[in-house]
C-alpha positions in Angstrom: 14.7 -36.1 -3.3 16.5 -37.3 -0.2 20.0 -36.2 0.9 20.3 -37.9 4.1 22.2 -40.9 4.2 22.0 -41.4 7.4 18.2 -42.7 6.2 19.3 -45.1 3.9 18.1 -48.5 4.6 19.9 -51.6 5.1 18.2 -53.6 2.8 16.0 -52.7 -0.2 14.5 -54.3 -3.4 16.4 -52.3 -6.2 19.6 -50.6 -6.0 20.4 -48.1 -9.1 24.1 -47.0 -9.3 23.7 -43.5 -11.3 21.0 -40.7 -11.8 21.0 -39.9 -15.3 18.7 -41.0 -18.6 19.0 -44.8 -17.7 19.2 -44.9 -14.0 16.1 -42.9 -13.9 14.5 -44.3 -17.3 14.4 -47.6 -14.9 13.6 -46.3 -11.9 10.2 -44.9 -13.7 10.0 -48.6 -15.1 10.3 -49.8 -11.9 7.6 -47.9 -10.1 4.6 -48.4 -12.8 5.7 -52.3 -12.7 4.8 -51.6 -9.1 8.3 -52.0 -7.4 8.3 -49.1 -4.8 11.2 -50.8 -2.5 14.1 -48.7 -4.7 17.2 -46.6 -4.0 18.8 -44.6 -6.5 22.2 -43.5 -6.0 24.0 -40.9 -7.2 27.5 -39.5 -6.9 26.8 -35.8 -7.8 23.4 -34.7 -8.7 20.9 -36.1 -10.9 21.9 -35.8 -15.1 24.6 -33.5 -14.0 26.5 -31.0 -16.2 29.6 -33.7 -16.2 27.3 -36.6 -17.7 26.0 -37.9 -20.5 22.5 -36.7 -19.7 22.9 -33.1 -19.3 21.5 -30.8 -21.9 17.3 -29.9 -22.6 17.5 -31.6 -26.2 18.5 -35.2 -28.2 17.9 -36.7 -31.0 15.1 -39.5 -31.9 15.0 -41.0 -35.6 14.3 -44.8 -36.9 16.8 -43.6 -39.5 20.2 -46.3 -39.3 21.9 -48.1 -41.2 21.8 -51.2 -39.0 18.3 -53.3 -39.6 18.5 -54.1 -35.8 18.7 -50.4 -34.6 15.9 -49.6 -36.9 13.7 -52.0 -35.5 14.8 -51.1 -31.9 14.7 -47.6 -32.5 10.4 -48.2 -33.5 9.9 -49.9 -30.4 11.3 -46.9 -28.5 9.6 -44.5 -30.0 6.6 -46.7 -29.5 7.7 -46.5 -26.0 8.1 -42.8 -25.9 4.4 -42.5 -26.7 3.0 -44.6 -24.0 6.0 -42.3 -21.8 3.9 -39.1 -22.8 0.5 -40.5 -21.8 2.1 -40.9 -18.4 3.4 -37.6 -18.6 0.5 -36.3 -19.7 2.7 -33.7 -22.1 4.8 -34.0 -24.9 8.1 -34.9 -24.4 9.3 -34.9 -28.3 9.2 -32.3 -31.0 8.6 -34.2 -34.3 10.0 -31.3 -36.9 12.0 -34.2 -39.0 15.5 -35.0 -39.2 17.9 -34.3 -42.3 20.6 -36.4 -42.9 23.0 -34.8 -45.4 26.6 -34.8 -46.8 29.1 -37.2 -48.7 27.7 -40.8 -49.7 30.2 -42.8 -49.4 30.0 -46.7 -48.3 31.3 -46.7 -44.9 29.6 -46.8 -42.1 30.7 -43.9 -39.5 29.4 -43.8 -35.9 26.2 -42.6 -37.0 25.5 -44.5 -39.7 26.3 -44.0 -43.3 23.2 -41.9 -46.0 23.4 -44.7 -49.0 22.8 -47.1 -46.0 20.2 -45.5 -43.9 18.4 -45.6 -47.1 18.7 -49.1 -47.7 17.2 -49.7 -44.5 14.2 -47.3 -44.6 13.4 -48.5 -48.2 13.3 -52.4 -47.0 11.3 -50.9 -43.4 9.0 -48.6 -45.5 10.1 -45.6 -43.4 8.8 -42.2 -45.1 11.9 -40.2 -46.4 12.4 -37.3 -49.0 15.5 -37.6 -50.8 17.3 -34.4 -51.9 19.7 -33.1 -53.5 21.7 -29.8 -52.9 19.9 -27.5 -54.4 16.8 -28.5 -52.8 18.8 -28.6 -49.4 19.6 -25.4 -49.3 16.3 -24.3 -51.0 14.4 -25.3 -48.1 16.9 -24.8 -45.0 19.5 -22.2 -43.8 22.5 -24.3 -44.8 25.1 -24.2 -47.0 25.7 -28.0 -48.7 28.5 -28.5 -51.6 27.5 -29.2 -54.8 28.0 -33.1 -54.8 26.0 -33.2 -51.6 22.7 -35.3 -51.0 20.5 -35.6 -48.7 17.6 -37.7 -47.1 14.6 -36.0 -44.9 12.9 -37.7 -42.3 9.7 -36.3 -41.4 8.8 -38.6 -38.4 11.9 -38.0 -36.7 12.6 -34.9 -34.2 14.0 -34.2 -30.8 13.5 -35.9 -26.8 12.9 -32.7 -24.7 15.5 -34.5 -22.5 15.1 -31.7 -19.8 11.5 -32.6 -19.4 12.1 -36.0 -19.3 14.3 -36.3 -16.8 12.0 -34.0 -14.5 9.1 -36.2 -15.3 10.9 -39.9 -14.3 12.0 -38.5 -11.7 8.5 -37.2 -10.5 7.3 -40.6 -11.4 10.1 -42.0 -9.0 9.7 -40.4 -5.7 5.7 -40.3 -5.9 6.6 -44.0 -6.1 8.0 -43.9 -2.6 11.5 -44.2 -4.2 14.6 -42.5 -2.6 16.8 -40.9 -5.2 19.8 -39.6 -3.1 22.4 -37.4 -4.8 26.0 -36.6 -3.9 26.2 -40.8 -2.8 29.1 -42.0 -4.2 29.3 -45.9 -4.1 33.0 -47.6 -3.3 32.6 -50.9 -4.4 29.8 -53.4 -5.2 29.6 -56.9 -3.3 30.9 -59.8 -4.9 28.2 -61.1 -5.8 26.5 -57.8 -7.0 23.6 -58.1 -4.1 24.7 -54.5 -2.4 26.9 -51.6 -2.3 29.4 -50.2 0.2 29.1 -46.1 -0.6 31.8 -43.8 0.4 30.4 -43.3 3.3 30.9 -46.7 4.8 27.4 -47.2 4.8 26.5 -50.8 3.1 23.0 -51.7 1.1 22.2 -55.2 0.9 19.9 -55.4 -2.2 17.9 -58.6 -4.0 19.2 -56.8 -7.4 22.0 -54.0 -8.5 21.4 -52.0 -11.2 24.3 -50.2 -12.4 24.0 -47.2 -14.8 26.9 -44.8 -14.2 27.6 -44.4 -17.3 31.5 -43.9 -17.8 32.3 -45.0 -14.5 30.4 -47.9 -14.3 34.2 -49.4 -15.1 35.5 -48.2 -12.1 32.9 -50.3 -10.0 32.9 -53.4 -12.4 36.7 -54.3 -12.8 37.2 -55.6 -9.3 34.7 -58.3 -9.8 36.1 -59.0 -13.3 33.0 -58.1 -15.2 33.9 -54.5 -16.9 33.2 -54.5 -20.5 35.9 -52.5 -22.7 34.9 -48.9 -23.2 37.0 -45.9 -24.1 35.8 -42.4 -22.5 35.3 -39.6 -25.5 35.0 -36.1 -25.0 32.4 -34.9 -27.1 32.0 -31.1 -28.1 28.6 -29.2 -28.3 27.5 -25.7 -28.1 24.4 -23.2 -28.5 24.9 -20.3 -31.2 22.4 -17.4 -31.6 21.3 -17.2 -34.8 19.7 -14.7 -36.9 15.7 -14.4 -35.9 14.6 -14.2 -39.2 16.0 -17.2 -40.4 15.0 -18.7 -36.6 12.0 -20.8 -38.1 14.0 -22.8 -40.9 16.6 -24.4 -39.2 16.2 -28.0 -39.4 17.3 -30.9 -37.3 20.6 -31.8 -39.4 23.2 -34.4 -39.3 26.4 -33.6 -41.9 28.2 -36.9 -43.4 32.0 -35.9 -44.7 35.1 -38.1 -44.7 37.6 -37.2 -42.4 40.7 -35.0 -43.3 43.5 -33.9 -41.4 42.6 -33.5 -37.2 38.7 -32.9 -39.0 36.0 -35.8 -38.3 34.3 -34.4 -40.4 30.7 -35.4 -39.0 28.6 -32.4 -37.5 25.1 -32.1 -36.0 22.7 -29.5 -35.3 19.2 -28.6 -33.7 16.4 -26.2 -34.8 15.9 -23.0 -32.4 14.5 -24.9 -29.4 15.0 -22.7 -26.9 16.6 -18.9 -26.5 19.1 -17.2 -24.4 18.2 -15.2 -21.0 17.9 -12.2 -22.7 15.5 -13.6 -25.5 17.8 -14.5 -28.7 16.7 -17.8 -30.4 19.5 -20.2 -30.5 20.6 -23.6 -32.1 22.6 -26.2 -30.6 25.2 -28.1 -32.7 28.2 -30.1 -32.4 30.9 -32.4 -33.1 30.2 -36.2 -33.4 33.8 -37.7 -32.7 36.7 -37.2 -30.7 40.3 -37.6 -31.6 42.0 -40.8 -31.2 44.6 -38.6 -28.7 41.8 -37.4 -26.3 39.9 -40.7 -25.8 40.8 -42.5 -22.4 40.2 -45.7 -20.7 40.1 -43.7 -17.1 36.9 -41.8 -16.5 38.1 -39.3 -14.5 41.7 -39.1 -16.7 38.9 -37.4 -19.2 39.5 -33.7 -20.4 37.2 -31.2 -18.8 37.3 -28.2 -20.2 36.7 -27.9 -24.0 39.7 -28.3 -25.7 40.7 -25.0 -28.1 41.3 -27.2 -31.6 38.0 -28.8 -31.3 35.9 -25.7 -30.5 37.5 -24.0 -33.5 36.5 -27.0 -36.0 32.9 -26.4 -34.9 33.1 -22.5 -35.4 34.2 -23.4 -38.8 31.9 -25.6 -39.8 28.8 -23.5 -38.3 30.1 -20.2 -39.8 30.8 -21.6 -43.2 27.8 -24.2 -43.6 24.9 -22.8 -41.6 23.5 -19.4 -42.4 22.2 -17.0 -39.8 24.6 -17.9 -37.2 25.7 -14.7 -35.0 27.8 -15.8 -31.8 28.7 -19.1 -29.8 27.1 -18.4 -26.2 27.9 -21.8 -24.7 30.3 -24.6 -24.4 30.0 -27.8 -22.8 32.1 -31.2 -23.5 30.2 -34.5 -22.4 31.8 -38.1 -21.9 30.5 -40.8 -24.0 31.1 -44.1 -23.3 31.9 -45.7 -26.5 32.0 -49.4 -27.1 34.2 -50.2 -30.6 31.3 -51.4 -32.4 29.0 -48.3 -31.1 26.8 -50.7 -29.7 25.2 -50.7 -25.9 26.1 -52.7 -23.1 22.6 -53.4 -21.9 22.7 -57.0 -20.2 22.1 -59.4 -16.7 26.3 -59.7 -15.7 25.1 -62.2 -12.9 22.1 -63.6 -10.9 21.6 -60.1 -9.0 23.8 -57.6 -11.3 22.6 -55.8 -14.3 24.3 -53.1 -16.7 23.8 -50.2 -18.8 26.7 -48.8 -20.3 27.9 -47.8 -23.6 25.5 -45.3 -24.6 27.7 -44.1 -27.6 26.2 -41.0 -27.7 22.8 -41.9 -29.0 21.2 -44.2 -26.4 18.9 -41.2 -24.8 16.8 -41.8 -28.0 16.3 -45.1 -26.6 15.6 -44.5 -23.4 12.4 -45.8 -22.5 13.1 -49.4 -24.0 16.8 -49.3 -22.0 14.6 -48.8 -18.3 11.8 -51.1 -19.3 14.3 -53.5 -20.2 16.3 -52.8 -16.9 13.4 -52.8 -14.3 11.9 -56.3 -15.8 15.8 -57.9 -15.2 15.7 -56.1 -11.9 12.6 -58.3 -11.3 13.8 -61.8 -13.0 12.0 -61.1 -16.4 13.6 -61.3 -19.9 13.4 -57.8 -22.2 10.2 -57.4 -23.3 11.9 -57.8 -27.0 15.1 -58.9 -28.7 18.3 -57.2 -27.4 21.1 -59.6 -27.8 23.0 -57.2 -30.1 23.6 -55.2 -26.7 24.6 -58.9 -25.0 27.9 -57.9 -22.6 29.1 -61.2 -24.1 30.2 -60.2 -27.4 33.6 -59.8 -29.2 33.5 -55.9 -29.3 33.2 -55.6 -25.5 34.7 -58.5 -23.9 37.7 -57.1 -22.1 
């Protein structure tokens, strides 16, 4: 890790605007495909606690709705495996994934249950289906009686903490230069460098860019932003009860939205504990209301807003037994494209994005920095991913 600009060089291979999952999922890309000529750039400190990479745990599953995602989503975890040879540690705990609530036939942000099942019945994806009784049979949770609910065995959680330690690791014994707190201005016009804050320009034979939310800030003055809105997304640890600590299962919760409530949840088993030894979960809120999503990055909320944080105390203390006390509260931008699809694409001969991550993209994070590092070098994606085209209706601004 370098924190000298005045070291930068003038010209280098591979720029990468942003040090979170993707910046650093292709910046490991880059260095077993060889490429050690790389500078990684980042505004604050690598997957800080403002960004979308910040946290030890998300979520991987081949459980969607969308054929496409499903398909995508096996190649990453394909992916993932090859990641942990090169780790040489496991970087996922398979434990399963429960997907559980209302059926209804609308597809929310995370999918839909009668359509996830669809998909893993025509994809031959292993799945229990339950119903309430059984739910709450097996797991610490509380489901109503018209509730049902489909188990995914395969599925689990990314130790995202340990990844981002091991790409990074990857990265600099590459000879790469990851330099934090190096904000970048502006991008050239024709995306081959960037002027940082500093004043100090990088000529480069590609840009990546993978700043996440901001990645609009640097885009619009060349006329190639996609349209995102910024969501503040609300998520917290809770101590639970230790003798219930073994049963709580990786859970997402499907229920129409009333009133100012979303009404979709998520939650984690007991992962980790607090300094002083209590096993905790983490869960949260998957949505943000209409009044608190933003076009401006920085015009984002930062602190957790009261109404929101009192909607996830409901839910946890009413649906989830066992839980004691919430011991931390964090709120995390997503960029969120309308159709919840990425921005993952080539914008011009020497420019390349990542952007639009939606909230679940981590899961696919070795695919999105393969993909990167081989249009950093020329290549095509190593599979099909025009649904993340920057082309499209949803994101053309």
């Amino acid at each position: 890790m370098s924190n000298n600009l005045s070291s930068l060089p003038d010209q280098t291979s591979v720029v990468i605007i942003g040090g979170g999952m993707a910046g650093l999922s292709c910046a490991a890309s880059l260095a077993r495909q060889g490429v050690s000529d790389v500078v990684l750039l980042e505004a604050k400190t690598l997957a800080h606690a403002q960004a979308s990479s910040f946290g030890e745990t998300r979520m991987f599953r081949e459980m969607y709705s969308d054929p496409v995602l499903c398909k995508l989503a096996q190649e990453a975890n394909r992916l993932w495996r090859e990641e942990e040879v090169h780790a040489g540690e496991t970087l996922r705990e398979t434990h399963g994934l429960l997907f559980y609530g209302e059926s209804w036939d609308e597809e929310t942000i995370e999918g839909s249950i009668p359509g996830a099942r669809r998909v893993m019945d025509d994809q031959g994806i292993p799945y229990e289906a339950l119903n309430a009784g059984e739910i709450s049979a097996r797991f610490p949770l509380k489901p109503k009686a018209d509730f049902t609910g489909l188990f995914e065995p395969t599925a689990g959680a990314v130790r995202s903490d340990k990844v981002i330690a091991h790409w990074r690791k990857t990265a600099e014994q590459a000879g790469h230069r990851l330099v934090e707190h190096a904000p970048v201005r502006s991008l050239d016009d024709d995306g081959g460098g960037v002027l940082l804050e500093s004043g100090q320009h990088i000529a480069a034979d590609q840009v990546v860019v993978a700043c996440g939310v901001w990645s609009q800030l640097l885009l619009a003055p060349l006329g190639l932003a996609p349209k995102l809105e910024v969501w503040p997304m609300l998520w917290a640890h809770y101590t639970v009860d230790p003798a219930l600590a073994d049963r709580y299962p990786q859970w997402f919760c499907f229920q129409k939205e009333r009133g100012d409530d979303g009404g979709l949840y998520y939650g984690f088993p007991v992962l980790s504990t607090t300094s002083d030894g209590r096993p905790r979960i983490k869960a949260g809120i998957d949505w943000a209301p209409k009044e608190l999503r933003v076009k401006e990055p920085n015009a984002m909320c930062s602190e957790p807003p009261a109404r929101l944080v009192e909607l996830l105390d409901h839910f946890l203390f009413n649906n989830v037994s066992g839980i004691q006390e919430r011991v931390e509260t964090v709120i995390s931008p997503y960029s969120m494209t309308s159709d919840v699809n990425f921005v993952l694409d080539r914008l011009s001969p020497k420019l390349s994005l990542f952007c639009g991550g939606s909230g679940q993209s981590f899961k696919f994070a070795p695919l999105i920095g393969d993909s990167l590092a081989r249009l950093a070098r020329g290549e095509s994606p190593a599979v099909d991913i025009s649904c993340w085209n920057h082309k499209r209706s949803a994101v053309c601004a």
